[in-house]
C-alpha positions in Angstrom: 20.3 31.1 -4.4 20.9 29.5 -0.7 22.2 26.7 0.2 18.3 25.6 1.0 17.7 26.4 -2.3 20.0 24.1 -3.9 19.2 21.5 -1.7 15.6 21.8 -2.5 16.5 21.6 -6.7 18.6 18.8 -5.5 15.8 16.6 -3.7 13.5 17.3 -6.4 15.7 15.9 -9.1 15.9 12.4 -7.0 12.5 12.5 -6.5 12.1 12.7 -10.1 14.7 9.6 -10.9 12.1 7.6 -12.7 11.9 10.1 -15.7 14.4 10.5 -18.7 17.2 12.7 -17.6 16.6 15.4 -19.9 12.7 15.7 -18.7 14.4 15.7 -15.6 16.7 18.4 -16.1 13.9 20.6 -17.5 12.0 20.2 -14.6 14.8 21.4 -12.1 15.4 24.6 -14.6 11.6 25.4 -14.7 11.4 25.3 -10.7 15.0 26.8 -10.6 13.9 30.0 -13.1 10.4 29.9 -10.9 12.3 30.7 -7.5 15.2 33.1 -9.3 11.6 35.2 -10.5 10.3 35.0 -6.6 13.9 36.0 -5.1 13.6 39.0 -7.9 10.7 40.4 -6.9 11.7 40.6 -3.1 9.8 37.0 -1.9 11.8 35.3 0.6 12.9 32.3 -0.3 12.0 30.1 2.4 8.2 31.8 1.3 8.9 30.4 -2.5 9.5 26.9 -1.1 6.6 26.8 1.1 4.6 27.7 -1.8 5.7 25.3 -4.4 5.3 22.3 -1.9 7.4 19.2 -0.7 9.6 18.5 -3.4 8.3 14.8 -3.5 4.8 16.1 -4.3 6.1 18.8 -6.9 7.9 15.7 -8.8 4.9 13.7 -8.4 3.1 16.4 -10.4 6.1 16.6 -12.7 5.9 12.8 -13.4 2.0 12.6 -13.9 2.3 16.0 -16.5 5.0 13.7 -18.1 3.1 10.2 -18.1 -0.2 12.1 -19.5 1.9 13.6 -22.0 3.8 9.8 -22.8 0.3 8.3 -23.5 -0.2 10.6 -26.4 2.6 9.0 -28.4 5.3 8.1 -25.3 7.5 5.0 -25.0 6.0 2.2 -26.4 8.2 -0.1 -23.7 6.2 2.2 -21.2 2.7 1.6 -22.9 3.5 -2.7 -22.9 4.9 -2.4 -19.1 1.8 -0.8 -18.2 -0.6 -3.1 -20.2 1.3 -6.2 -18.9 0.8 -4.6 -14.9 -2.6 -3.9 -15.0 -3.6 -7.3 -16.8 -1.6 -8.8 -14.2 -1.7 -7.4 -11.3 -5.1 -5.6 -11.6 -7.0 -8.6 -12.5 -5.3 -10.6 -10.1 -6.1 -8.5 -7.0 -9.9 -9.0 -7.9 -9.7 -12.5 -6.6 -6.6 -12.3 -4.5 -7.6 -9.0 -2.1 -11.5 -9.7 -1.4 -10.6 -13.8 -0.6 -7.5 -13.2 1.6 -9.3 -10.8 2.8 -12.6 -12.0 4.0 -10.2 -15.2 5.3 -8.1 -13.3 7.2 -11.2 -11.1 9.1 -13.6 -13.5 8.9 -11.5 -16.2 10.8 -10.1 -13.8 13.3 -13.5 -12.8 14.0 -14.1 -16.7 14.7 -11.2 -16.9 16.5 -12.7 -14.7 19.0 -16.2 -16.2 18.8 -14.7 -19.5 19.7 -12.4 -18.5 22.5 -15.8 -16.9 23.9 -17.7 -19.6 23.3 -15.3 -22.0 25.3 -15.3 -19.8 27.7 -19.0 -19.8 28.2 -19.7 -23.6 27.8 -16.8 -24.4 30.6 -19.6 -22.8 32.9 -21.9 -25.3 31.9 -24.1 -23.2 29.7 -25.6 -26.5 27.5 -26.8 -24.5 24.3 -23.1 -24.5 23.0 -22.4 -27.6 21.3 -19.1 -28.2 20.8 -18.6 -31.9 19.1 -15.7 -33.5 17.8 -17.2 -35.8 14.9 -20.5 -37.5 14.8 -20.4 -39.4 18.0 -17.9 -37.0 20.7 -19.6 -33.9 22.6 -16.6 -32.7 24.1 -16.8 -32.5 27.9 -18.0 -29.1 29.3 -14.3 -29.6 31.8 -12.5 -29.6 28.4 -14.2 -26.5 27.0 -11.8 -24.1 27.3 -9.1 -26.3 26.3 -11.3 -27.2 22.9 -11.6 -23.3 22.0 -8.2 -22.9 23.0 -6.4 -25.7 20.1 -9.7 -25.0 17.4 -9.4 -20.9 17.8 -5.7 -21.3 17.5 -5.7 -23.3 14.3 -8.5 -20.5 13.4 -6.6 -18.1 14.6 -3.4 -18.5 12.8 -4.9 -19.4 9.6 -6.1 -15.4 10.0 -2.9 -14.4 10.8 -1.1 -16.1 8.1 -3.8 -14.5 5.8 -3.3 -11.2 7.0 0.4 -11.6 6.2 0.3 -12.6 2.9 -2.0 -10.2 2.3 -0.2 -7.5 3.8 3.0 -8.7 1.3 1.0 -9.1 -1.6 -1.1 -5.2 -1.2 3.0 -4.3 -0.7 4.1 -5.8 -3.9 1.5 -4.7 -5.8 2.4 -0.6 -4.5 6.0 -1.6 -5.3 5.7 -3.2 -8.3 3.8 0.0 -9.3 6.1 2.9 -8.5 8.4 0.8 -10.7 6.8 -0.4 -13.5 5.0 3.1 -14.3 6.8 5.9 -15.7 5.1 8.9 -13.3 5.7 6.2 -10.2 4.0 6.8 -6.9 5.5 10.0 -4.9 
């Protein structure tokens, strides 16, 4: 086997670093004995490679065969971690993801509307009302300096949405290549 060969076997055992070692080592023999049979029969080995796929999306494969097979009768440490995730994590985003969410859109889309609408009104266009408490219509001069301060308190409070949203939708994916024994690729 070439050097490319080896390095190939050797990627694919990292990639599959979440499994027990000797699932691991089985793995690396099966693809091992898969690309001695191809080199055998005359297949290039470059060919062999290029059929079996990126080695991160062959131990992918590997880890799901070995996570369906743990749910049969696996680690019960694997089974809890699992539970524990989803009941966390999965119920959690229900309410977290559709509220940070719609805040984080739905206020930069005011943002905008607001910075537009100040825009307008400082031409004098008197269907915009823009009043600060019960008994202040702010002048239509001051306007564009209204939107400005109100659409970047709006603004940020979308921005600072986004961002924790962002972090949390990257916790949750990192959370869950840990956690689960098949991990994500």
């Amino acid at each position: 086997m070439s050097p490319l060969g080896k390095a190939y076997l050797e990627k694919l055992y990292h990639e599959l670093r979440k499994m027990p070692e000797e699932e691991r080592i089985d793995a690396v023999k099966e693809i091992e004995s898969h690309i001695e049979e191809g080199l055998l029969s005359g297949q290039p080995e470059g060919v062999i490679l290029k059929k079996l796929g990126e080695p991160r999306q062959l131990a992918k494969a590997f880890r799901s065969e070995y996570y369906k097979q743990g749910m049969k009768g696996g680690d019960w440490r694997d089974m809890l971690r699992m539970i524990g995730f989803y009941c966390t994590t999965g119920l959690l985003s229900v309410m977290v993801v559709p509220v940070l969410a719609t805040i984080a859109y739905g206020f930069g889309f005011c943002a905008v509307l607001i910075l537009i609408a100040g825009a307008v009104r400082s031409f004098g266009v008197s269907w915009i009302n823009m009043d600060f408490g019960p008994y202040y219509t702010v002048p239509y001069e001051w306007s564009m300096a209204y939107a400005l301060v109100i659409g970047g308190i709006v603004g940020g409070i979308a921005w600072i949405s986004r961002t924790y949203l962002r972090r949390y939708l990257q916790f949750v994916s990192e959370r869950y290549s840990h956690i689960l024994p098949s991990g994500r690729g």
